[in-house]
C-alpha positions as CSV (number, residue, x, y, z in Angstrom):
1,X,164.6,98.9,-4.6
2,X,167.4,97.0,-6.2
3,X,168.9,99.3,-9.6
4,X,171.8,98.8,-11.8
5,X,172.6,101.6,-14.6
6,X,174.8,102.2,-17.3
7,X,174.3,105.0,-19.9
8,X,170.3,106.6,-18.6
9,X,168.4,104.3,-16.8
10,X,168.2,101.3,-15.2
11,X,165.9,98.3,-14.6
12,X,163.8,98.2,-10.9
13,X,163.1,95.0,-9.0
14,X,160.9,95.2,-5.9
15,X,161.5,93.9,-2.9
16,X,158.1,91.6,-2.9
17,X,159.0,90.0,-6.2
18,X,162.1,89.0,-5.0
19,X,161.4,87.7,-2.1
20,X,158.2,85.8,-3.6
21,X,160.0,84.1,-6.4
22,X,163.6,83.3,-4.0
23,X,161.9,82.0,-0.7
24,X,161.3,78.5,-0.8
25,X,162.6,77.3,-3.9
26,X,164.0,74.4,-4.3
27,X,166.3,72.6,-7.5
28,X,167.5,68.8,-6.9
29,X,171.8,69.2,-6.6
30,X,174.1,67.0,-8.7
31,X,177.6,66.6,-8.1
32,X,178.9,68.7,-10.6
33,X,182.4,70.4,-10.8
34,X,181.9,74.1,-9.4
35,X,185.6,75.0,-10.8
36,X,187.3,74.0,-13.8
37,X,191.0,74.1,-15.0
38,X,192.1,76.0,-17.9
39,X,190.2,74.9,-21.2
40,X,193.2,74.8,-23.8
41,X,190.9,76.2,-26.6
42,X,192.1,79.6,-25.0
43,X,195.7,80.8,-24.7
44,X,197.7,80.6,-21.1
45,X,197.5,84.7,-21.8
46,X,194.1,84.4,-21.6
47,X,193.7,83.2,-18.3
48,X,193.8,84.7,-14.7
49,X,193.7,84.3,-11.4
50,X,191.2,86.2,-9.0
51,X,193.1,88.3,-6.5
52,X,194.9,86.3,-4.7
53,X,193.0,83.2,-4.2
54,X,193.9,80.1,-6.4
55,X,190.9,80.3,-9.0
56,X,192.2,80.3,-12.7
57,X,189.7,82.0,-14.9
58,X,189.4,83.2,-18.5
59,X,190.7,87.0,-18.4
60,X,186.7,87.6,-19.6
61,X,183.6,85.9,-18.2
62,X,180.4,86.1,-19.5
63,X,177.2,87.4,-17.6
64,X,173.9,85.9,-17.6
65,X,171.7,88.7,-16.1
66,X,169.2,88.7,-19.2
67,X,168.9,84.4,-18.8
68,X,165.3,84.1,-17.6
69,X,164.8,87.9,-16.8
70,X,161.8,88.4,-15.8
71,X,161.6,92.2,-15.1
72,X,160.8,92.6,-19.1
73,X,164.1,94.7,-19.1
74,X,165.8,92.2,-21.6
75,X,162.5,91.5,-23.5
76,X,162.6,87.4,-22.8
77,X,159.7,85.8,-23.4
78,X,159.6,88.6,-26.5
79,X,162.7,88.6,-28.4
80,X,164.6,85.6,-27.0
81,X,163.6,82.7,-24.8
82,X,165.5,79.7,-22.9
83,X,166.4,78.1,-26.2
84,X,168.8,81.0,-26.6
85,X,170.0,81.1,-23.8
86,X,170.9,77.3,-24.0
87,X,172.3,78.1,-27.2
88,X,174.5,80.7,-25.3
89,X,175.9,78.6,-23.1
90,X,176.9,75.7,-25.7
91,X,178.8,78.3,-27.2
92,X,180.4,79.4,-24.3
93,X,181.6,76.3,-23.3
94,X,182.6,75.8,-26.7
95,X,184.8,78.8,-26.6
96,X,186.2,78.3,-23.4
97,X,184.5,81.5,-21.8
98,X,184.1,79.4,-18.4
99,X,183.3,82.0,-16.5
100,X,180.0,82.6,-15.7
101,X,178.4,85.8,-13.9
102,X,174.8,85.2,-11.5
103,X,173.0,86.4,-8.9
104,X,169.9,85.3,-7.0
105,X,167.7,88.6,-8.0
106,X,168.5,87.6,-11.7
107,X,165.0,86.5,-13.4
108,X,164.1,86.2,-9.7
109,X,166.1,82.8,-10.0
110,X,165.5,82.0,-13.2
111,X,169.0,82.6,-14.2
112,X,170.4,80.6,-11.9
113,X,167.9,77.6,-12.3
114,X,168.6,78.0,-16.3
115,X,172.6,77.8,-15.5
116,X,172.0,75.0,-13.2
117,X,169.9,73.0,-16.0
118,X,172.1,73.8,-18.8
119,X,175.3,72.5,-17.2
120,X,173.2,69.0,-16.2
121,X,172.8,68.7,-19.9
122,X,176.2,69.1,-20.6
123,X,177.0,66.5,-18.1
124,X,175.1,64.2,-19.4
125,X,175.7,65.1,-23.4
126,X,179.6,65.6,-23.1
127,X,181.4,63.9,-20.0
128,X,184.5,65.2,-19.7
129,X,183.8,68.5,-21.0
130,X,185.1,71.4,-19.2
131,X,182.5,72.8,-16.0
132,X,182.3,76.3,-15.7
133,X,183.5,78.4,-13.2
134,X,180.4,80.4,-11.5
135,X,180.1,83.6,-9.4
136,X,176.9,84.5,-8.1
137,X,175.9,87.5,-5.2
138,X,173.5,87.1,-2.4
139,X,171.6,90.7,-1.7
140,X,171.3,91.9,1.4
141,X,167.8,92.3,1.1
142,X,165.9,93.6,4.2
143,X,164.7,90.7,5.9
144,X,168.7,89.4,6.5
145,X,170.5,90.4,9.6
146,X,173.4,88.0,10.7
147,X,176.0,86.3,8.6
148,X,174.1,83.2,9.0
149,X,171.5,84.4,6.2
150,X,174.6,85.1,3.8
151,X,174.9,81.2,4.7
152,X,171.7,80.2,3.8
153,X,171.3,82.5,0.8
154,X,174.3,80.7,-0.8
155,X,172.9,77.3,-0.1
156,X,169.5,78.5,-1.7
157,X,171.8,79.6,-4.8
158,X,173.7,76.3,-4.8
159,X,170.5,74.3,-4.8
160,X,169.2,76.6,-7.7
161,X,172.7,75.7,-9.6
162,X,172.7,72.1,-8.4
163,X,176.1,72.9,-7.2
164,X,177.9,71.6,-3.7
165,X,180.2,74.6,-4.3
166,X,181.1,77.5,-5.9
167,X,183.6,79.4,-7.9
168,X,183.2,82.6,-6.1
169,X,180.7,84.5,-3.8
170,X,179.8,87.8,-3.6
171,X,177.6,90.7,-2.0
172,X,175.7,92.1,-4.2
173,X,175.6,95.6,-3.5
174,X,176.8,97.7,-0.1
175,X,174.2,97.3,2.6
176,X,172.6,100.6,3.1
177,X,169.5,102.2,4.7
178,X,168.7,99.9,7.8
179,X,171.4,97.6,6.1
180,X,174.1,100.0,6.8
181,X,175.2,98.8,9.8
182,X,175.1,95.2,9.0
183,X,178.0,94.9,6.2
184,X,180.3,93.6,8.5
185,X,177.7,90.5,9.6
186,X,177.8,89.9,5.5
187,X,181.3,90.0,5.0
188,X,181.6,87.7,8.0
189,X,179.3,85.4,6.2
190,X,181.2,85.1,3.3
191,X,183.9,84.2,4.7
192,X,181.7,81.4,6.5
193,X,180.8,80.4,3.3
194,X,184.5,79.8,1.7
195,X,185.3,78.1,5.2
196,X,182.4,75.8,5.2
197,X,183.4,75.0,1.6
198,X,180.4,76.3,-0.1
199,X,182.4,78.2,-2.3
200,X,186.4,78.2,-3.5
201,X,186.3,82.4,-3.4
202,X,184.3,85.4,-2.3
203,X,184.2,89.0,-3.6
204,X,181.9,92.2,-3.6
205,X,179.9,94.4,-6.0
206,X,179.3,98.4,-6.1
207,X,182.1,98.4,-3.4
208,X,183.9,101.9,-2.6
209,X,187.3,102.0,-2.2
210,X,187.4,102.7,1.5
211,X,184.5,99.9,1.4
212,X,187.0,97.7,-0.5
213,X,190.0,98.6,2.0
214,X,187.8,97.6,4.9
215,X,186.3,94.6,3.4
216,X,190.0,93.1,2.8
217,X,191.6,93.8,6.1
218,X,187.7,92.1,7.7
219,X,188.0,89.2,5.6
220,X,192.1,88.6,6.2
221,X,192.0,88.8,10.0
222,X,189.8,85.4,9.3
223,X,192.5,84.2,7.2
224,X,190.1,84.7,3.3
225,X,191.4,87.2,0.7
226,X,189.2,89.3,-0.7
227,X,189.3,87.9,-4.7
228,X,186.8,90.7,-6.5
229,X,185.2,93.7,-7.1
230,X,182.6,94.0,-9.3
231,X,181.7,97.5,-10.4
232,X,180.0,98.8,-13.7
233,X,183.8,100.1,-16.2
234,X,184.0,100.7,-19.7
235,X,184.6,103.0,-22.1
236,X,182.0,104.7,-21.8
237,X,181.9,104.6,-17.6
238,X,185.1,105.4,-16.4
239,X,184.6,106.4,-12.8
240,X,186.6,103.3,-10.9
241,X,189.3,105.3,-12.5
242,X,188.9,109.0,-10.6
243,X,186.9,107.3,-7.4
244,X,190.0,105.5,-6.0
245,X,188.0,102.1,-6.5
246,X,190.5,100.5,-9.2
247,X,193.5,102.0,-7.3
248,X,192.4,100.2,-4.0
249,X,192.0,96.8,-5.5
250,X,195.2,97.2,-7.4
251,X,196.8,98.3,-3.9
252,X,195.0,94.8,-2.2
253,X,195.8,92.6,-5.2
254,X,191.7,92.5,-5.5
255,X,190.5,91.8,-9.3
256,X,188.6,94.9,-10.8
257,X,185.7,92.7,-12.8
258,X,183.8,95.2,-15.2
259,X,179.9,95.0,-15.5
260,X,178.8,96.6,-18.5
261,X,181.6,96.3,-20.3
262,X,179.6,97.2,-23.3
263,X,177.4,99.9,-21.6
264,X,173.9,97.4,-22.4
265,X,175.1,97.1,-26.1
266,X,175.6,101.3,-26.0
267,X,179.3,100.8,-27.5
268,X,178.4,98.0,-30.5
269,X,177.9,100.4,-32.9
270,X,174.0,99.3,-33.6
271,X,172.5,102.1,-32.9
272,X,172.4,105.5,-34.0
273,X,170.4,109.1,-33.6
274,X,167.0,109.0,-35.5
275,X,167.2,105.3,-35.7
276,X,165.6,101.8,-34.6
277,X,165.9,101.1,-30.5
278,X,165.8,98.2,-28.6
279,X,162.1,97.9,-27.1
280,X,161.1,97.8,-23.5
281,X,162.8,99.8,-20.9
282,X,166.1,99.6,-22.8
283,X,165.2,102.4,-24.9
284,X,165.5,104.7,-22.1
285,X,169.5,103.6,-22.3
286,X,169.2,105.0,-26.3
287,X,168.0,108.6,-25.9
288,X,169.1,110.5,-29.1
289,X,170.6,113.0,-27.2
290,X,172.6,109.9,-25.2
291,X,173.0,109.1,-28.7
292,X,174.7,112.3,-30.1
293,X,176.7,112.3,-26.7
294,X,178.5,109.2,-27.4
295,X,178.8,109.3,-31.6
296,X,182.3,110.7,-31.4
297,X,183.9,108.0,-29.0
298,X,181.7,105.5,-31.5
299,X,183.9,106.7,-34.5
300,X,187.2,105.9,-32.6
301,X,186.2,102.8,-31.5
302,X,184.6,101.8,-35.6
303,X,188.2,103.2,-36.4
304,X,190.3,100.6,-34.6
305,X,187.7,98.1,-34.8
306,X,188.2,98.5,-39.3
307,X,192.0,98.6,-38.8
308,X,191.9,95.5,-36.8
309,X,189.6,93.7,-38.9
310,X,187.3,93.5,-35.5
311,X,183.6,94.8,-34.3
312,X,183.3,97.4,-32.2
313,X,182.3,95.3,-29.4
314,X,185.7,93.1,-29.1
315,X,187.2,96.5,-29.6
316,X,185.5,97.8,-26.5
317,X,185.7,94.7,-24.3
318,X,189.7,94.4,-25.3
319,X,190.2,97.7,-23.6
320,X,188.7,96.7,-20.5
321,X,191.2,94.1,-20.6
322,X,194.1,96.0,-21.0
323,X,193.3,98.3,-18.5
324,X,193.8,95.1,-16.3
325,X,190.0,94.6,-15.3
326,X,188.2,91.4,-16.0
327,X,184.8,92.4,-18.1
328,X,181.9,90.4,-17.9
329,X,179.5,90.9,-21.0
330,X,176.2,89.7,-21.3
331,X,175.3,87.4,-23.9
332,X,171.4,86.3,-25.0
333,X,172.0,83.8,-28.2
334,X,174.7,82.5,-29.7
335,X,175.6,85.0,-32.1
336,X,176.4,87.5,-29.1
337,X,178.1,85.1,-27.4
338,X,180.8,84.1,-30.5
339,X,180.9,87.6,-31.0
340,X,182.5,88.3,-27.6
341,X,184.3,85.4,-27.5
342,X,186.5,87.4,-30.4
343,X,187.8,90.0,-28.1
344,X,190.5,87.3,-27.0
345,X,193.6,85.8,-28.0
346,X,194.7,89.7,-28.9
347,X,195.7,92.9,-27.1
348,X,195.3,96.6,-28.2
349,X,198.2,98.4,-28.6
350,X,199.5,101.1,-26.4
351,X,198.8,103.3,-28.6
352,X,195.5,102.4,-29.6
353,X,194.2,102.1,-25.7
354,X,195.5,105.6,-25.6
355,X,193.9,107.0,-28.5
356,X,190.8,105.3,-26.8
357,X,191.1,106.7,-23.3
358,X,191.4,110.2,-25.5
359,X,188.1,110.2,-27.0
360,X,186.6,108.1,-23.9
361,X,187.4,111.3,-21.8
362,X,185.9,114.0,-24.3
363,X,182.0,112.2,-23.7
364,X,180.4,112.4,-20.9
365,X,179.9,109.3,-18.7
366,X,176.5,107.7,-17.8
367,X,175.3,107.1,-14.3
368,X,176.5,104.8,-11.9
369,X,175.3,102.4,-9.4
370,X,173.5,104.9,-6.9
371,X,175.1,103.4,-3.6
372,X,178.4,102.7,-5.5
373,X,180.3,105.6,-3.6
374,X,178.7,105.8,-0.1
C-alpha cells in the first residue's frame, strides 16, 4: 500500500486501483509552456531556484493532492468538486504561486488530468499569461522494474498534463520490499527522462539522507543534479531536522520542499478539543487527545499570527520558509488558495522563528512517512 501521514493517520490507496485507473489512459497534448519565468506580481525575494539546476520558482508552490481525489480522504465529490478546484488554480495563477505539486496516484489521475485541463483554459482565456511550473512523481509501483518504466510513466503523466515537458520529476517514495533493489534502475530513469527532455529537473520524495547522498552522486556521474527532496516538515513534524535529511540536501545544494506544511490544516487554528472535525478519514488527523497535544504550540503560532496582523496558516507556512525549505500547501477553493498566497512578500523574524522552534519542540511530533528512514 501507498500511505502518507502527518499528525495520526493517513490515507490508503491500493495497488489495484491505481493500476486500474493509471494504465491505459490517455489525454490529447498541447503545446503548452511546462516552465515559466518569474511572474512579477511576486517579489525577486520570493523566488528560487531548485538545487542547482536552472528552474526559477516561487519560494512556495502549491499542492494539488486533494484535486480530483478519489480515495474520499479529501471529501471531493462531498464538500468540494472540480469547480473549486478550477477556482484554485485561477487564483493561483493570479497570485503568481506557479508552482504546482502532482503525482500520478493523485485522484488515480484525476489530478493531473484536472491540471492539464485547467491550464488549456487558461491558454485559451488569457494568452500570455504566465504557465505554471509542475512537479509530478512516478511510483515505483510493483509491476516496474527497469528505468525504462520511469520513462514511460513520465510520458503517461505528460499526456495526462498535455505537457511535452516538465518542470521537474520525481520518485515518489523509496523503492522498498521487492523494490528495494531496484532504486538505482529509477534514479537512472530519471535521469533518462531530463536527458530525453521530458522534463527541465528531477528530484525524490521520502528520501533518507544516506538515500539522498547516494541518489546525488548516481545522478552526477550522468552529468544531472539532483534538484529536490520532498519530505513531510513543519512545525508540527520536525524530523528532517534530527534525521540528517535537511543537513544532507543542504550539504548537496538539494532543495528541502516541505509536504504538509500545515500538518492537513492541523496548524490553521480551526479546530479545537470538544469541537467540529473535518469528516471522512481526516478526523482520524483531529483526535482530541492530538488536539490537547498540539493547543500550546497553537497559542504561539495565534500569538505571532495577532502581532503580525496574519492567520495562523501564513504564520506556519512562513516558518517553513525561513528555515530555508520550499513548503508546498494544499489548496481546495479559492479561499485557501488566497489565504496561502499571504505567507509571502514577508519574513519572520529571528526572534519570532525562535520563539516558534521553542514551543514546536515542547509537543510531540506526528508520524512520518513509514519508509522515510529506511
Amino acid at each position: 500500500m501507498y500511505t502518507q501521514s502527518c499528525g495520526v493517520q493517513p490515507r490508503t490507496i491500493t495497488w489495484n486501483n491505481v493500476k486500474r485507473s493509471l494504465c491505459n489512459r490517455r489525454c490529447r497534448s498541447v503545446n503548452l509552456q511546462a516552465a515559466a519565468s518569474p511572474d512579477s506580481t511576486l517579489a525577486l525575494a520570493d523566488y528560487t531556484t531548485l538545487g542547482k539546476t536552472n528552474v526559477r520558482v516561487p519560494v512556495m508552490g502549491v499542492g494539488a493532492w486533494s484535486w480530483g481525489d478519489r480515495s474520499g480522504y479529501w471529501g471531493y465529490g462531498r464538500e468540494y468538486g472540480q469547480e473549486e478546484s478550477r477556482a484554485a488554480y485561477k487564483a493561483l495563477i493570479r497570485s503568481g504561486l506557479t508552482f504546482i505539486d502532482t503525482a500520478e496516484v493523485y485522484g488515480f489521475g484525476k489530478s493531473e488530468e484536472f491540471l492539464g485541463e485547467f491550464m488549456r483554459e487558461q491558454a485559451i482565456s488569457s494568452p500570455g499569461s504566465p504557465a505554471p511550473i509542475i512537479a509530478t512523481k512516478f511510483a515505483p509501483l510493483p509491476w516496474r522494474l527497469t528505468s525504462a518504466s520511469v520513462v514511460e510513466a513520465a510520458k503517461a503523466s505528460l499526456a495526462r498534463l498535455g505537457l511535452s515537458s516538465m518542470g521537474l520529476y520525481m520518485q515518489h517514495w523509496p523503492g522498498y520490499g521487492p523494490q528495494y533493489f531496484l532504486n538505482d534502475a529509477f534514479l537512472e530513469g530519471l535521469a533518462d527522462c531530463q536527458q530525453r527532455g521530458l522534463c527541465q529537473a528531477v528530484g525524490v520524495s521520502n528520501f533518507s539522507a544516506q538515500r539522498v547522498k547516494k541518489a546525488v552522486n548516481l545522478l552526477a556521474a550522468r552529468g544531472v543534479p539532483l534538484a529536490s527532496n520532498q519530505v513531510q516538515y513543519s512545525l508540527l513534524y520536525r524530523t528532517p531536522e534530527t534525521n540528517g535529511v535537511l543537513e544532507a540536501c543542504r550539504e548537496a545544494g538539494v532543495t528541502l520542499v516541505a509536504y504538509s506544511p500545515l500538518c492537513q490544516g492541523l496548524l490553521t487554528g480551526k479546530y479545537s478539543a470538544g469541537g467540529t472535525k473535518p469528516n471522512g478519514p481526516r478526523q482520524l488527523v483531529y483526535s482530541d487527545s492530538r488536539l490537547r497535544e498540539v493547543a500550546p504550540l497553537l497559542e504561539v503560532v495565534k500569538a505571532v499570527a495577532e502581532a503580525r496582523g496574519k492567520t495562523m496558516a501564513q504564520v506556519a507556512l512562513n516558518w517553513c520558509i525561513c528555515k530555508g525549505t520550499l513548503p508546498i500547501p494544499g489548496a481546495k477553493n479559492e479561499r485557501q488558495l488566497t489565504e496561502i498566497a499571504g505567507a509571502l512578500g514577508w519574513r519572520l523574524s529571528e526572534a519570532e522563528v525562535a520563539e516558534l522552534d521553542a514551543a514546536s519542540s515542547r509537543v510531540p511530533s506526528g508520524l512520518g512517512f513509514p519508509v522515510e528512514n529506511w
